[in-house]
N, C-alpha and C positions, 0 to 999 in steps of 0.2 A: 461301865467302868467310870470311875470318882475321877475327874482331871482336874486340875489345881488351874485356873489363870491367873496372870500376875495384870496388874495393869502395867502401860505401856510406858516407858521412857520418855517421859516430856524433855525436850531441851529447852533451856533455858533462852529468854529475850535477848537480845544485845542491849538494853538496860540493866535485865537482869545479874548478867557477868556483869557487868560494868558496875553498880549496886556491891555485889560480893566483892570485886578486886577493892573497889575505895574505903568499904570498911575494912578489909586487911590491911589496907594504910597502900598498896600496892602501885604502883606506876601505871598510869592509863598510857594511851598516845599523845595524839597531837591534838591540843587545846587552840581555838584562835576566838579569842575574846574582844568581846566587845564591841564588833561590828555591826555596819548596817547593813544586814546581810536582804540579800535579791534574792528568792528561789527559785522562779520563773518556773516550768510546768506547770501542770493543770491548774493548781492553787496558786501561782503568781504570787506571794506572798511579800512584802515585807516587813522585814522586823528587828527593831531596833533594841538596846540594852539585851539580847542576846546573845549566846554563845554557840560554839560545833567544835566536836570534839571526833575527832579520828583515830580507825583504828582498824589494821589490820587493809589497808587500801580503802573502807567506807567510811562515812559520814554514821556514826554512830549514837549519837546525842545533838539532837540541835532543841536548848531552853534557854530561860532565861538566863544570865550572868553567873545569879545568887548560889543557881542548882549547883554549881560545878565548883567541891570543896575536897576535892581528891588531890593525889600528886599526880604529877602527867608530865611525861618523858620529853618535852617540848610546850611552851609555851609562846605563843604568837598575838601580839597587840595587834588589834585589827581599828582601833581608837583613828579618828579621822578618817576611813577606807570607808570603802562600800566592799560588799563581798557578792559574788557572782560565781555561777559555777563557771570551769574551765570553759573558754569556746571551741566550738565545733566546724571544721574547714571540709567541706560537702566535694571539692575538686578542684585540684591541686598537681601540678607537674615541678616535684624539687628537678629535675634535671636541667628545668629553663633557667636556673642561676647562670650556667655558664656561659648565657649570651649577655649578661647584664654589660651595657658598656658599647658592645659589637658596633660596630658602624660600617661591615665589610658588605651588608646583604642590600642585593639591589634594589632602587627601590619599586613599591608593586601598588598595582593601582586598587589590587580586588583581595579579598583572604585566601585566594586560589594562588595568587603571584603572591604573596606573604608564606603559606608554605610552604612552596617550589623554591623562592630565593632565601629562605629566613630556617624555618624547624625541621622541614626534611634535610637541608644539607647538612644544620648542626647535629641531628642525631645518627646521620650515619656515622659520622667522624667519634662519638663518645667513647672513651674506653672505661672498663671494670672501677677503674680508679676515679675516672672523675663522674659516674655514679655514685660513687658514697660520697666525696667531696660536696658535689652540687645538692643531696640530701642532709649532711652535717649542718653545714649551715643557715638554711632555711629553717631549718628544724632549730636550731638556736635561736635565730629569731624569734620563731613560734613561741618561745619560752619565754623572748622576753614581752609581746605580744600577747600575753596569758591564754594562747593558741592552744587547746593541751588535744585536740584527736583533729585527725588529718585523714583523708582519704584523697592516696594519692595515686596519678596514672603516669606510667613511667614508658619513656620508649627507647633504647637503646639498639637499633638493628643489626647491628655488626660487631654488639659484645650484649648479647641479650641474656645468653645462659648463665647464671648466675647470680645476674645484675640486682635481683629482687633481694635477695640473699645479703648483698653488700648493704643494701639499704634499709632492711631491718637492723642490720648493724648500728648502723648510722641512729635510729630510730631506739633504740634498746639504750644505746649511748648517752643517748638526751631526757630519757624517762617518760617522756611521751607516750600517744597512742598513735598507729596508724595503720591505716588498712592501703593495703598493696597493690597492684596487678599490672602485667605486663601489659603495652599496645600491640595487639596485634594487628597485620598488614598484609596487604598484597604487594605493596607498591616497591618491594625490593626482592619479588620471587617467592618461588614457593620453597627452598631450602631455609631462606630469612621466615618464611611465613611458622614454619614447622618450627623453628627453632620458638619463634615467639607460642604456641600452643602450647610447647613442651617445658618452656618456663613457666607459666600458667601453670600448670597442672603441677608442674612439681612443686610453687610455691603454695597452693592450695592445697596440697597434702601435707606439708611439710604444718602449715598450720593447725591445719585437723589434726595431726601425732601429735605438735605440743601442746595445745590448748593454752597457748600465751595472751593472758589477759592484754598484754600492748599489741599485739599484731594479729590484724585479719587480713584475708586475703580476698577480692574479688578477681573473675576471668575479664579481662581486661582486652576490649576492639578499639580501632582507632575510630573510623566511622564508615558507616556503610556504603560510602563511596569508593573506598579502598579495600574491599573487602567481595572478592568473589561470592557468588553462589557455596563453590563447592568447600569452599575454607569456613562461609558462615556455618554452612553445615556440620565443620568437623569441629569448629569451638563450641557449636550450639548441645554437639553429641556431649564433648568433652566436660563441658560448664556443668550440662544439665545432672550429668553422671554422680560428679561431685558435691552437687547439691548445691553449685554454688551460684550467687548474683553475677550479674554481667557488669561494666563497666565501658559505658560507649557515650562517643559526641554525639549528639544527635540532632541533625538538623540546625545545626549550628550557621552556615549561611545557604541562603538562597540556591547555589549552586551542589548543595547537597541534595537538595530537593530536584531540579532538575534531571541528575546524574542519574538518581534511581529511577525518577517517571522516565528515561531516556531508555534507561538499558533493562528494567528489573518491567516496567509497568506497574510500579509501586510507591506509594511514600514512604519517604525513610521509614517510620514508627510501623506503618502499617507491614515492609519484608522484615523488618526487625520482630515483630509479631508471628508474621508466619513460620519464623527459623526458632520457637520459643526463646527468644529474649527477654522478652519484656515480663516483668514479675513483683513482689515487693522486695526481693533483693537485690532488685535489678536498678541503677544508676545512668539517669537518662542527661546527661550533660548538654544545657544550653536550652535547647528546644526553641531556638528562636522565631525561626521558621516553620511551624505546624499549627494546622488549619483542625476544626472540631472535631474531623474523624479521628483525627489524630490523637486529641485531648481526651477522646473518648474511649481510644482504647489504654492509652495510660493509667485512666481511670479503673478503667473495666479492671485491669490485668493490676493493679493498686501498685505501680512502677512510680517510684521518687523520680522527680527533678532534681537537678543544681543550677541553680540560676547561677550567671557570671557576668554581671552589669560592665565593669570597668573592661577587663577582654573584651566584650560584645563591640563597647561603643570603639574602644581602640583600634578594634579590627575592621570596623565599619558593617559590619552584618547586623546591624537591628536591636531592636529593645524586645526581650520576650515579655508576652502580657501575661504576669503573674498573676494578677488581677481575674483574669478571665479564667486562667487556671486554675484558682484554687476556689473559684466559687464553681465549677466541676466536681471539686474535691478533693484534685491530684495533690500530695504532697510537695511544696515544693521548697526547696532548700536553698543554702546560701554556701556557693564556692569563691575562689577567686582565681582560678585557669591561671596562678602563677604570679600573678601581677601585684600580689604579696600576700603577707600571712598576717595582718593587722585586719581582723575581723571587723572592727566597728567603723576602720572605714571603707570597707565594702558595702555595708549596711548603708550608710550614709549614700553612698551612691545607688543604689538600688531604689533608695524612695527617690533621688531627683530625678533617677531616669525614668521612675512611672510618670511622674509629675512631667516631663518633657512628652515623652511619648504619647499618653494621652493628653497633652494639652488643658493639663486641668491640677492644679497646683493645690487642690484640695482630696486629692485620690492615693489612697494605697497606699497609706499609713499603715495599717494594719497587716496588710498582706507582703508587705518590703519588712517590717518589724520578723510577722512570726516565721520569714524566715529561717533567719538566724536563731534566735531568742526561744523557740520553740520547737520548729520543725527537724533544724541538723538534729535535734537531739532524740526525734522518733526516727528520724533516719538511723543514727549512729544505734540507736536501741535492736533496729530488724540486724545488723552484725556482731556488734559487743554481748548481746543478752546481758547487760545489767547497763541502770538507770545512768545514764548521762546527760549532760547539760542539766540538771534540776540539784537546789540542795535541800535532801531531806533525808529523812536516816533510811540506812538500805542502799541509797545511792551513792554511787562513784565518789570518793573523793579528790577529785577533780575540780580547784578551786584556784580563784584569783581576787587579790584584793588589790584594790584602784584607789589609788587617793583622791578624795571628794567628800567635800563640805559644800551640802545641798544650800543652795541661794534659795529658794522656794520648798513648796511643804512637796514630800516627796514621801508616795505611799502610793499603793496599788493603782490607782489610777492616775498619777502621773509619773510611773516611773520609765517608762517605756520613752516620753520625751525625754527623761534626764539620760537616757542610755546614748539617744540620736545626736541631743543637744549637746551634752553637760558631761557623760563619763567618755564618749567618745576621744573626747580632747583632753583626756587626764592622762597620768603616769600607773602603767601596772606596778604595782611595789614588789608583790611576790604572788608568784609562779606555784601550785601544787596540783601533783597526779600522781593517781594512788593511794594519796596518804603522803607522798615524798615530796620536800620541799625543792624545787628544780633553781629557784630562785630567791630569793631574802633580802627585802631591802635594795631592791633593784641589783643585787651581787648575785651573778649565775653563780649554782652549786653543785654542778653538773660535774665537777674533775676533769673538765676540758680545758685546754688551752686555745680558748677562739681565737688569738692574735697567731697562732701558732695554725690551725687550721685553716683561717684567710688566707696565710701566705704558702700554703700547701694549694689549695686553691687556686691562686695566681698564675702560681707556678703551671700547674695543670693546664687553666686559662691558656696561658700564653702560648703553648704547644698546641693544644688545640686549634685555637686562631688562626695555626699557619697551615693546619691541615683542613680547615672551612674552603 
């Protein structure tokens, strides 16, 4: 029998459609010209008398100036900026705004008497309400901080159901990205504990049904000191079920370490290990305290770090050696455990505390850099599936432009000073994710009234306060 084949439906390039719409005369997206754009990823690029043109939430055209002779539905002078993709915040608690101020908690000599007198009493007190609140506005910050994805850990114990839920709000609101998940606990029962699994679970489903490009979801522990045998066991059942990464402190001080060699006969990393935690979706926060075997099974199991310098030293628990970890190989990232949403200067601290730590003022440059600048954004890549932190076509558009006129020649090999040195200490001008402009000229575009959600805030605060 004679059968006929057709050949196959080729789609068209995103230059391609892009090509077709400008000679119909047609309206493209969002054009930002003329900057000196950063692309940082594998190719590190920079490039100047260039343009990137958006469309559709990606980075769709990035040439020179001259190419770009279409109509486009927004144009953006990038002329004195630098351009950078959005940054990437690896661990993050928006609920800690509501202590900003606080001066009621006693004071504690060790990070054991810091959350006794300080985070467990303020999160048992939180309600439904001042969860979105204490997210609204960090998250605006973040915007104006050209912050554009956040992975954040959220603990609520006494208004837990739901709470995830309120903070996507919050998150949706701002145009942002962030990834979710409750703390789960022993240290207020095993009704609190269940509540927090069953928030977990529900907000990990609830993800998976929408497939919302701004919001992912990780299962979310507090740390393995607070955390039975039989409860690791029921998140580890729950987490693994759904496919999902875990989100845990880990070895964050000394006395973490202790706890488990006391009670488990194990190191943190190592029962974190035996309960399937550890993984590359899995979120290892801190890791200050963890000796080679430990480095080695993070490795083994290709489990991300979040380093968190400024917490670390705040709390007094240690410098973790990023240095030693990531010549292992482990992934490791750049958070700020709260202490703000201004990436660059987390960054900045990160390389003075190598340089303190190991007593050597010429180390870990590189490894404090590709933090941020590189690695949030393989992090953010193992949740989002699509490119982040890099500007290239195909990837996110997720972008910020910094005012900055380079004093010095500035190209692929010294741009990475100009970030530490020189853009660290600049103005974001405007804010983008997606493709949407969150910010313009330093003027949030969000349809918020911040002055209006501060003083909703306050108000919260102050109720709060009296229930501390």
């Amino acid at each position: 029998m004679k059968t006929t084949s057709h050949p196959p439906q080729l789609r068209a390039s995103p230059r391609g459609r892009l090509a077709t719409r400008e000679a119909r005369g047609k309206a493209c997206g969002l054009l930002i010209k003329d900057g000196l754009i950063v692309t940082f990823g594998d190719k590190n690029r920079v490039l100047s008398g260039h343009s990137i043109l958006c469309e559709n939430g990606r980075i769709a055209k990035i040439a020179k100036s001259h190419a770009f002779k279409g109509k486009y539905k927004k144009v953006l002078s990038a002329d004195g900026k630098a351009v950078l993709p959005g940054f990437i915040n690896s661990h993050m608690h928006f609920y800690s705004t509501m202590v900003r101020g606080l001066g009621k908690a006693l004071p504690s000599k060790d990070f054991a008497g810091i959350l006794r007198n300080l985070w467990w009493r303020l999160d048992k007190k939180l309600c439904l309400d001042d969860c979105y609140y204490s997210a609204l506005l960090p998250l605006i910050d973040a915007v104006k901080r050209g912050t554009t994805t956040l992975i954040d850990h959220h603990a609520s114990p006494f208004a837990a159901r739901g709470s995830l839920d309120l903070i996507a709000k919050a998150v949706k609101e701002t145009g942002v990205r962030a990834s979710l998940c409750y703390e789960l606990s022993d240290r207020d029962g095993e009704e609190v504990a269940q509540d927090g699994i069953d928030e977990n679970v529900a907000f990990i489903k609830r993800c998976k049904a929408e497939k919302d490009e701004q919001l992912k979801a990780l299962f979310g522990l507090h740390a393995s000191f607070t955390i039975t045998d039989k409860t690791m066991a029921r998140a580890a059942e729950a987490g693994v079920e759904l496919g999902a990464g875990f989100h845990v402190h880990t070895a964050e001080a000394r006395s973490d370490q202790d706890y488990n060699e006391g009670h488990f006969g194990l190191r943190v990393v190592e029962r974190l290990h035996k309960f399937g935690i550890l993984g590359p979706k899995t979120i290892a926060a801190h890791c200050v305290h963890v000796n080679d075997r430990e480095m080695d099974l993070l490795k083994s199991t290709d489990t991300a770090v979040a380093h968190n310098p400024q917490s670390n030293m705040n709390n007094a628990v240690g410098v973790a050696d990023i240095i030693k970890m990531q010549a292992k190989g482990i992934l490791v990232g750049l958070g700020t455990d709260a202490m703000t949403v201004n990436m660059l200067e987390e960054l900045r601290v990160a390389l003075w505390a190598q340089h303190l730590s190991h007593d050597n003022p010429s180390c870990g440059f590189m490894e404090a850099a590709s933090t941020l600048l590189f690695n949030n954004a393989k992090i953010a890549d193992r949740h989002w599936g699509v490119k982040l932190g890099v500007l290239e076509e195909g990837a996110a558009a997720d972008i910020v432009l910094m005012d900055y006129h380079p004093p010095t020649p500035f190209d692929e090999g010294t741009v990475l000073g100009h970030v530490i040195f020189g853009l660290s200490q600049s103005s974001v001008d405007t804010t983008i994710a997606s493709g949407k402009v969150l910010m313009e000229g330093k003027r949030l575009k969000l349809g918020i009234d911040e002055a209006e959600a501060a003083a909703k805030s306050l108000e919260l605060s102050k109720k709060l306060w009296q229930r501390f």
